[in-house]
Structures are given as structure tokens and as C-alpha cells.
PAMARSE-839150 format. One record per atom (N, C-alpha, C, CB): x, y, z. Coordinates in steps of 0.05 Angstrom, whole numbers, plus 5000, padded with zeros to 4 digits. Glycine has a CB too. Layout:
# PAMARSE-839150
XYZ
...
//
This chain:
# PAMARSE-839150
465582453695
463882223692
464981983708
463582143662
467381933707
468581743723
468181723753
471181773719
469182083752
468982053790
465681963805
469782443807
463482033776
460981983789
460381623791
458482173769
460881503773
461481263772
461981173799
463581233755
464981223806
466281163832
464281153850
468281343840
463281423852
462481483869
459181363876
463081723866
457881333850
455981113854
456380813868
455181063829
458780633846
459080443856
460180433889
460480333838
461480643901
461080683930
459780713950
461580763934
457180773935
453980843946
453780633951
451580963930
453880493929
452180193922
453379973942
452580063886
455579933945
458579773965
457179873989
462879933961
455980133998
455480224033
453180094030
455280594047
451580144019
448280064022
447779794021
446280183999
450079484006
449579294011
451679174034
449379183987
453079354045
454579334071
452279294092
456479594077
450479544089
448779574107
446879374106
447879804106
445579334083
443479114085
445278834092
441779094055
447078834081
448178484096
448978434122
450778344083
449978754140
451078714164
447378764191
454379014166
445578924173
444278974198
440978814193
444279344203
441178734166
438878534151
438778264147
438578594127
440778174129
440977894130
442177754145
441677824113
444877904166
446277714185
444777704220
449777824184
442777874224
440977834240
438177604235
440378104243
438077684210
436077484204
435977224205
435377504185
439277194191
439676934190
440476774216
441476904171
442376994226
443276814251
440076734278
446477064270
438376914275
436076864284
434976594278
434577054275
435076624255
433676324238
435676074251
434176334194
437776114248
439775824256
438875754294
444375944252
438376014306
438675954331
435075794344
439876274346
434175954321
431275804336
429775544316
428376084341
430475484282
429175434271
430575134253
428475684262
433375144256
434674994245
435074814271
436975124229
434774564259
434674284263
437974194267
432974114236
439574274278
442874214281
442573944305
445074564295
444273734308
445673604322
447973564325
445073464321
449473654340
452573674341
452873464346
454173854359
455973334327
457172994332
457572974359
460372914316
456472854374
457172784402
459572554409
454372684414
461972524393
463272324391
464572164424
465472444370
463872344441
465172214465
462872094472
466672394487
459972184467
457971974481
456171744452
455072214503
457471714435
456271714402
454971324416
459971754363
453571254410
452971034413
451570864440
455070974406
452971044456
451471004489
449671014500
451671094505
449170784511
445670764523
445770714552
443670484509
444170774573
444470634601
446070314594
440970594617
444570174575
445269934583
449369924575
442869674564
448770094558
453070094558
454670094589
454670484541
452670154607
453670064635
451869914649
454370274651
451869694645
450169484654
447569624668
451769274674
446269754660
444169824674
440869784659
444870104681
439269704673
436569654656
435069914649
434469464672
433769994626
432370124620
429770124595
433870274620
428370354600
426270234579
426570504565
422970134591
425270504534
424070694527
421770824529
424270684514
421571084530
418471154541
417871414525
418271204576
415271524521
415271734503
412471894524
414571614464
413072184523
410972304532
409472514522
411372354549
407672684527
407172964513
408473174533
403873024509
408973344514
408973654531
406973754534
410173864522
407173924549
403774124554
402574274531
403974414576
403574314507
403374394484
403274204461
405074544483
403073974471
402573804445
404973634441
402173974419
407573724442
409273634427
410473394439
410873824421
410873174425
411772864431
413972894436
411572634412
415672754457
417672694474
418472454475
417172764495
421672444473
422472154473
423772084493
423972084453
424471884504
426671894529
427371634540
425672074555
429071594563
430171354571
429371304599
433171354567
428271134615
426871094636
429870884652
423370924628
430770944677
432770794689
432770744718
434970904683
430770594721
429870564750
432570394773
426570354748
431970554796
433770544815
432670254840
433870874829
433470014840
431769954863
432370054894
431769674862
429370164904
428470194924
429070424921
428970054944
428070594900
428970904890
428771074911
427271034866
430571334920
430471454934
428671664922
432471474943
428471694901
426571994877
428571964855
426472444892
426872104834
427872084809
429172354809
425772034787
431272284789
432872534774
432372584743
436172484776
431772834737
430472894709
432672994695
427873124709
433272834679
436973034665
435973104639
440872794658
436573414637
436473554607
438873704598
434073774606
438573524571
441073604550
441773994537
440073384517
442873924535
443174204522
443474244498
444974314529
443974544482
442474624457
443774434434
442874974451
443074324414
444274224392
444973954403
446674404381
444173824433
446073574431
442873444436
449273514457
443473174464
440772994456
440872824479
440772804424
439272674486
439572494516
441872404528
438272234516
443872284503
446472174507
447672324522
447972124486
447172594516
449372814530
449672744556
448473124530
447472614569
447972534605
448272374607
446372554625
449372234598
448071914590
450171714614
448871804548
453571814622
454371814629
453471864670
455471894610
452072044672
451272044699
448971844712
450572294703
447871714692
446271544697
447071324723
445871444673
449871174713
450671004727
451671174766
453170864705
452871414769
452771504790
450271544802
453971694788
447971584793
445371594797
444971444813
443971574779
444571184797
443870974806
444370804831
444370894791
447970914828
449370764856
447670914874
453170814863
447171184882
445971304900
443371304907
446571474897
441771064887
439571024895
436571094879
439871144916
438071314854
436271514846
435171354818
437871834842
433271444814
432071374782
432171534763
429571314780
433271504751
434971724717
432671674694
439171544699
431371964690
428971984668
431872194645
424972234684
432372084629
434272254605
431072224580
438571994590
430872464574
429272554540
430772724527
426372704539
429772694504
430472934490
428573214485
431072834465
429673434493
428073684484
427373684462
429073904485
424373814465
423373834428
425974014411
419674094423
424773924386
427174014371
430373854362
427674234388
429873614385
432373584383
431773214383
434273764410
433572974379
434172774383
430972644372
435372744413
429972454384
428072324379
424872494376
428272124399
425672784391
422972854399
421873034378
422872994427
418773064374
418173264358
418373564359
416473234354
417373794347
417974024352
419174144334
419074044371
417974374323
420074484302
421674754306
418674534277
421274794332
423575024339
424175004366
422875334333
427275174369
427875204392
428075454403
429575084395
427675464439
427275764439
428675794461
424375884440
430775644478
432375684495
431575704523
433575864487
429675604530
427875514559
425175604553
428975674592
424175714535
420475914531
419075694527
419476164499
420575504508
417775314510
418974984518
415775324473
421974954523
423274724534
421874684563
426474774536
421274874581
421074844606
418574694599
421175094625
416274674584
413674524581
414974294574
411474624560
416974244575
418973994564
418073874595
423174064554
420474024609
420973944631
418873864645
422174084643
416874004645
414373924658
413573744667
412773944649
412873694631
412473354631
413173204639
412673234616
416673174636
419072974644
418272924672
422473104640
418173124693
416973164720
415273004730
415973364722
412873044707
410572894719
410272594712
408173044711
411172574692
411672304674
413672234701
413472334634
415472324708
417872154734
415772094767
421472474747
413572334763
412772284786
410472004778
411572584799
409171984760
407271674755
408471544748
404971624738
410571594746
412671214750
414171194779
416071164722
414571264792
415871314814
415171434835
417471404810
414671424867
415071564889
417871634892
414171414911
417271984915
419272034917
420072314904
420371824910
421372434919
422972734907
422872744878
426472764914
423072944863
423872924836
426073154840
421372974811
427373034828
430073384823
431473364800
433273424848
431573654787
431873694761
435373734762
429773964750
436473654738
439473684730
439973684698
441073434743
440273964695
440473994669
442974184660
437774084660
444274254631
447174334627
445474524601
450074044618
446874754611
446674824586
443974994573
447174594575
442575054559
440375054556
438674824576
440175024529
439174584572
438274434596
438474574616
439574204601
440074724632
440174804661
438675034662
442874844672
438775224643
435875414637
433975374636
435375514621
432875134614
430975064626
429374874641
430475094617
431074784665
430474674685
430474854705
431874484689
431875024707
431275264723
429275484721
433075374724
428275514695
425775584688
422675504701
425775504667
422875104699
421174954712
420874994745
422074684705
423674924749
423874924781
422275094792
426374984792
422175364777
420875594786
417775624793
421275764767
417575464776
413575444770
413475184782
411975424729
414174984793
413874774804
414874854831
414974564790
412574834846
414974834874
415274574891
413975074900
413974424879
414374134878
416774034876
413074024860
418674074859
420874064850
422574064876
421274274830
424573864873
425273864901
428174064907
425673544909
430374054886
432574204895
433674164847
435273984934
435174344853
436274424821
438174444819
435774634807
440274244800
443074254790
442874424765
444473944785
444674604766
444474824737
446474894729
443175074739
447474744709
450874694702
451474854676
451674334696
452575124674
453575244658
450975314639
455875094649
448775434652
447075584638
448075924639
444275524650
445976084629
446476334620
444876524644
445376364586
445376754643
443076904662
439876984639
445077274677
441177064617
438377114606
438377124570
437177424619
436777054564
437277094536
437877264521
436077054526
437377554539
438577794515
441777834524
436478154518
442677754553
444577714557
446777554551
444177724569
445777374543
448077194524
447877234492
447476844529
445477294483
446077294456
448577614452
442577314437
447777824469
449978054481
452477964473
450178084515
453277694496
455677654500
457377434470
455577524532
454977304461
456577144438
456877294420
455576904427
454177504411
455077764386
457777854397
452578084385
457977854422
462077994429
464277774417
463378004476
463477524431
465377314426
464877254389
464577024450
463177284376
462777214353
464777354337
460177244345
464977644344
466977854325
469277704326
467678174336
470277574348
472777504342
472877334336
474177504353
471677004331
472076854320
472276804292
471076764328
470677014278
471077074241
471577284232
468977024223
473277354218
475077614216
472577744202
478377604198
470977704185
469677904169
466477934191
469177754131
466777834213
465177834234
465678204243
466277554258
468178204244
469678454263
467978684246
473778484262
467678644222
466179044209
463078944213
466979174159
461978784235
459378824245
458778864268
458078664242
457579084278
458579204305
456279054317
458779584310
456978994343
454978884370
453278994366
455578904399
452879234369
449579384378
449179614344
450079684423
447379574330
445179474347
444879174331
442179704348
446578994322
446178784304
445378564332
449378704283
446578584364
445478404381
441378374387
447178494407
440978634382
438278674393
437078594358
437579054411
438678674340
436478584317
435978334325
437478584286
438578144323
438377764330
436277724350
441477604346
436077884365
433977884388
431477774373
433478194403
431278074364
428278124347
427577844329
428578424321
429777744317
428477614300
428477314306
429377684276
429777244331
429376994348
426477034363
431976944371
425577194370
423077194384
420777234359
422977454410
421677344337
420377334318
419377044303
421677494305
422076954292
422076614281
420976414306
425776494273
421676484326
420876344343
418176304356
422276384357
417576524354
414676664368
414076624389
412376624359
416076724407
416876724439
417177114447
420776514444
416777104470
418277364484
420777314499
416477504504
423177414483
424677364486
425877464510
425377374468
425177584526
425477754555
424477534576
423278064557
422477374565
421277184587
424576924597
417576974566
425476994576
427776754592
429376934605
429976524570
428376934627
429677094652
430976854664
427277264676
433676714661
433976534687
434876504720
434976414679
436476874719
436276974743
434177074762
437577104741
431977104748
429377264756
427576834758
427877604719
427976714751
427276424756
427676404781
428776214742
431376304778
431976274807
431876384820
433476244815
430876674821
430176794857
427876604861
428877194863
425776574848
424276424864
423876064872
422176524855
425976044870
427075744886
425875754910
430475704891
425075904929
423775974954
425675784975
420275894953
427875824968
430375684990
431575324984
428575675028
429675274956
430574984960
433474894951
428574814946
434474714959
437774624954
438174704922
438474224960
440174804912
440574954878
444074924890
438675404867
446174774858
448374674852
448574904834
448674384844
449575134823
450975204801
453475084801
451075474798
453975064765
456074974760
457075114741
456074734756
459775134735
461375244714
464775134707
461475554721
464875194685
467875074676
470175404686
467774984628
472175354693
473175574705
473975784685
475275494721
474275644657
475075784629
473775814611
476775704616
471275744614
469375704599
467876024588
467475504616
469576094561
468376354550
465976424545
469176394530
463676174537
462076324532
459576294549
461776294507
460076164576
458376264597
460776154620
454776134597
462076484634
463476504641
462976444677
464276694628
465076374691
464576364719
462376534735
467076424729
462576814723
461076974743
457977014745
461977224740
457176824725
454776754714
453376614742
455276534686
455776434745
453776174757
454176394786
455475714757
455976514791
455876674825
453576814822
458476924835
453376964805
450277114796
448076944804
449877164761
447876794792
445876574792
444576504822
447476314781
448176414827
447776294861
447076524888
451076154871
446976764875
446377094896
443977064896
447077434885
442677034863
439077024868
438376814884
437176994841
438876644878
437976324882
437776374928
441875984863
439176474929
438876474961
440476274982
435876414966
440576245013
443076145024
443375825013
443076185060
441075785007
441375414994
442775384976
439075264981
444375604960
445175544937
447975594942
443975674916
448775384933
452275474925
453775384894
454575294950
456175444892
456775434867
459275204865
457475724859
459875044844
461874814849
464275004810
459474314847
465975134822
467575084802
469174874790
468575204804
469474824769
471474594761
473174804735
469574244747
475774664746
477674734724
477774644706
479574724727
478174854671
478174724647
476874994635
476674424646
476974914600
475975124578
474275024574
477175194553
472474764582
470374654553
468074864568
469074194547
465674844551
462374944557
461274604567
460175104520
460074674590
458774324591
460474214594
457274174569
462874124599
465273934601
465873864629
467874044589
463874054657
465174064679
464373714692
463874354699
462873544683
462873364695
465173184694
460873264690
466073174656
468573054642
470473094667
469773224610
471473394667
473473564678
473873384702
472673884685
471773504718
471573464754
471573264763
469573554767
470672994752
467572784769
467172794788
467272504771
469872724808
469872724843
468372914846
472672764862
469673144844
468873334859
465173444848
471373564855
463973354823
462573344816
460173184834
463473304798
460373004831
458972784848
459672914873
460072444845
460972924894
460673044922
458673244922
463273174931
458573494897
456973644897
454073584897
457573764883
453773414876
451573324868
450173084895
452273184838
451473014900
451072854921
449872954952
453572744924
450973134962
449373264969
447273394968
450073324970
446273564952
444473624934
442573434941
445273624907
442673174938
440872974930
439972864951
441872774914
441772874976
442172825008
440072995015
445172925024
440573275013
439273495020
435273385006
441373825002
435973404986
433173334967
431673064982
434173224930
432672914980
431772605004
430472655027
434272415018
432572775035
431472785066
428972995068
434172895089
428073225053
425873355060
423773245040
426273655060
423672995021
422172895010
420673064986
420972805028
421873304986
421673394964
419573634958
421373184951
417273654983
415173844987
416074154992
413673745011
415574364972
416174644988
414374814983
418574784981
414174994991
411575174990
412475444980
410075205020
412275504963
413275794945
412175984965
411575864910
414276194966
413276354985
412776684960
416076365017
414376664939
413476764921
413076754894
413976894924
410976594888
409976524862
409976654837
407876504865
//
């Protein structure tokens, strides 16, 4: 009688192993990534506005192509050379760029910072990691182009740099793309953090990668109600159709690692090159680098100016 006991309550121990490792921790982590409302403390940019560097700006609010209200910061350049569209990345909020504004400016450019739905001032109740941000960008685009003459060029980190590289794609308007420590694709990184996740929490380690990565899949495109295959961002950037493209990356940066952005910069074509900076953070390469940052970017923007910003997709 005992040993059957045992041997029940051992049944019972596998079968809620199983339901918590291949049921509820897909589900949930699904839910956090597309559905939960998180803002990470931004303490190095906590309080900062353009004008924290003497610079004028307004507030301005727009729609996305889907409805959803948009908040953002308007920072006009006099005798603007074209505007620069900067998008934040996942969990943070306009501030995150908030800092490049003033380099912007010296160079002439007009700095549009919003926040992605989902996040900071703007509406939206989920996030989906460029599927429906790039209708972000859109807007930001066109909203920069009826306030301003002139190039527009996108610079975004992060989810920002996905999905600005998303946009770039479908715009060929778009004049050249800074894409600073984005991912190649969504089933490909959620891949790589289900790897990096085992090791960060020990009771993480008795949940194996596969097939618990593709469940998270399932149930982010599920909660989300996206196709989660559509955030292709290497299959984006091939069709840049040659225009100027910056990848960027932190040289230590685990969880979107150097070879990402070379990847990136193979599709993207001979316009594209890659600027490493040394350091561990995700998104930190501007902190890290600046000089060498700005040289990159600076160019870029040189390049963007001078052809005024017109290109003609050669494959749509």
C-alpha cells in the first residue's frame, strides 16, 4: 500500500512538473512579453527633457495607422537639414534618447523622440516587438515630414531599432537607418533568451529550451495577435535597396550579441556597415562610445543630406 502511495504521489510531482514547465511558464512568460504594461527605472535619464540641455521643444501627439494615440517631443533644428525619428526600446520611453537630441541638433537635424504604444505617454495595450510598433514609426515619419522639409532618417535601439528597420523597409522614402543593438528575428531571440534565461534562475535549468521556446512563441503571437514570423528584421533589411544603414552593438552584450548586427549588416548591402563599441550593457553603446558614436552617426546623416533622402525600392 505504501509503495502505491509513493508511487502515486510521484505521478502526481511528474504531471505538475509538466504542466508548470510546458503550460504555465510559456503562458505566462508570453503574457509578460506582449501584455504587461512594465517601465524599467530609467535612473540615468529619470527627469530629462530636451530643455535639460538648453534646447526648445514642444509637445506633440499623433495617431498610428491603427488608431492608437502617440505621444512625443518635437526639437526643431534651425535651418534643419531633415529630421531624425528616435525610437526607444522595449520597457523604456522617449527619455531613453533623450540624450542625443543635443548632438542632433549641433548637426543641424530636428529630433522627433515618442513613445511606442504600450509604453510612456502613449496608448496601446500590447506590445509585439516591431508587428505593430513599425505603424508607430510610420506615423512618427510622416508627422516629421508635415512639420519639416528635408530627409527623414530613422534611429532607433533596441526593439526601437527593429522596429525602425521594419519601417525603413516599407518606406522607401526613408532616407538611411541607425539600428543599434536590435535582434535578427523574433523566434530567434526569444531562442536565444529561453538559453540565456536557464542560467540566470536556477529552477529555470529543469526547463528545457525546446520545446518551452516555441511554446512562448505560440503564446506571444497568441496574447498578442500578431504572426510572430512576420518580425523578420534580417529579411527587412535586405530590402533597404542600398540606402546608408549604421548597425550597432555593445562588444559584450549577451543578449543580442555582436554577430547579430554583422548579420544584419550582410543583408542590409555595401551601404551598410557596422560600428562596435566596447562594453557589457544592451543599449549602452552610445553611454560606452559617444566619439566614436557620433562619427558614425554623423556620417550616416552626411550621407542622408546630401541625397535628400529620395530612393526607389528596387524590391518591394
Amino acid at each position: 500500500m505504501r509503495r502505491a502511495w509513493i508511487k502515486r504521489a510521484g505521478l502526481l510531482a511528474a504531471a505538475a512538473f509538466l504542466l508548470f514547465a510546458f503550460g504555465w511558464v510559456p503562458y505566462f512568460l508570453g503574457g509578460i512579453a506582449t501584455t504587461r504594461r512594465f517601465q524599467y527605472n530609467d535612473k540615468e535619464n529619470a527627469g530629462l527633457t530636451p530643455a535639460s540641455f538648453q534646447l526648445a521643444f514642444e509637445e506633440v501627439s499623433f495617431t498610428s495607422g491603427d488608431g492608437v494615440p502617440l505621444s512625443g517631443w518635437w526639437v526643431p533644428a534651425a535651418d534643419a537639414r531633415g529630421t531624425v525619428v528616435l525610437v526607444h526600446g522595449l520597457n523604456r520611453s522617449r527619455i531613453e534618447m533623450v540624450k542625443k537630441a543635443p548632438f542632433l541638433n549641433r548637426r543641424g537635424w530636428n529630433a522627433l523622440l515618442f513613445d511606442l504604444r504600450h509604453h510612456g505617454k502613449s496608448g496601446g495595450t500590447v506590445s509585439s516587438f516591431g508587428h505593430f510598433e513599425k505603424q508607430d514609426v510610420h506615423a512618427a515619419t510622416e508627422f516629421a515630414r508635415q512639420r519639416s522639409a528635408g530627409p527623414v532618417v530613422l534611429w532607433g535601439v533596441s526593439l526601437g531599432g527593429a522596429s525602425a528597420a521594419l519601417a525603413a523597409a516599407e518606406d522607401p522614402k526613408v532616407a538611411a537607418l541607425v539600428c543599434d543593438s536590435s535582434y535578427r528575428s523574433l523566434r530567434d531571440t526569444v531562442d536565444h533568451h529561453m538559453t540565456l534565461a536557464r542560467s540566470w534562475r536556477w529552477w529555470m535549468r529543469a526547463i528545457p529550451r525546446w520545446p518551452v521556446a516555441s511554446e512562448v512563441l505560440f503564446w506571444i503571437g497568441r496574447r498578442g495577435g500578431f504572426d510572430v514570423d512576420a518580425v523578420d528584421i534580417r529579411a527587412a533589411v535586405a530590402r533597404l535597396s542600398g540606402r546608408p544603414a549604421l548597425f550597432v552593438c555593445n562588444s559584450g552584450d549577451r543578449r543580442m550579441p555582436p554577430e547579430i548586427a554583422f548579420d544584419l549588416k550582410a543583408a542590409a548591402g555595401d551601404r551598410a556597415r557596422v560600428l562596435v563599441v566596447p562594453g557589457t550593457s544592451h543599449g549602452g553603446a552610445w553611454r560606452d562610445g559617444t566619439a566614436a558614436y557620433e562619427r558614425a552617426v554623423g556620417e550616416i546623416l552626411d550621407e542622408a543630406g546630401a541625397e535628400g533622402g529620395v530612393h526607389v525600392a528596387s524590391n518591394p
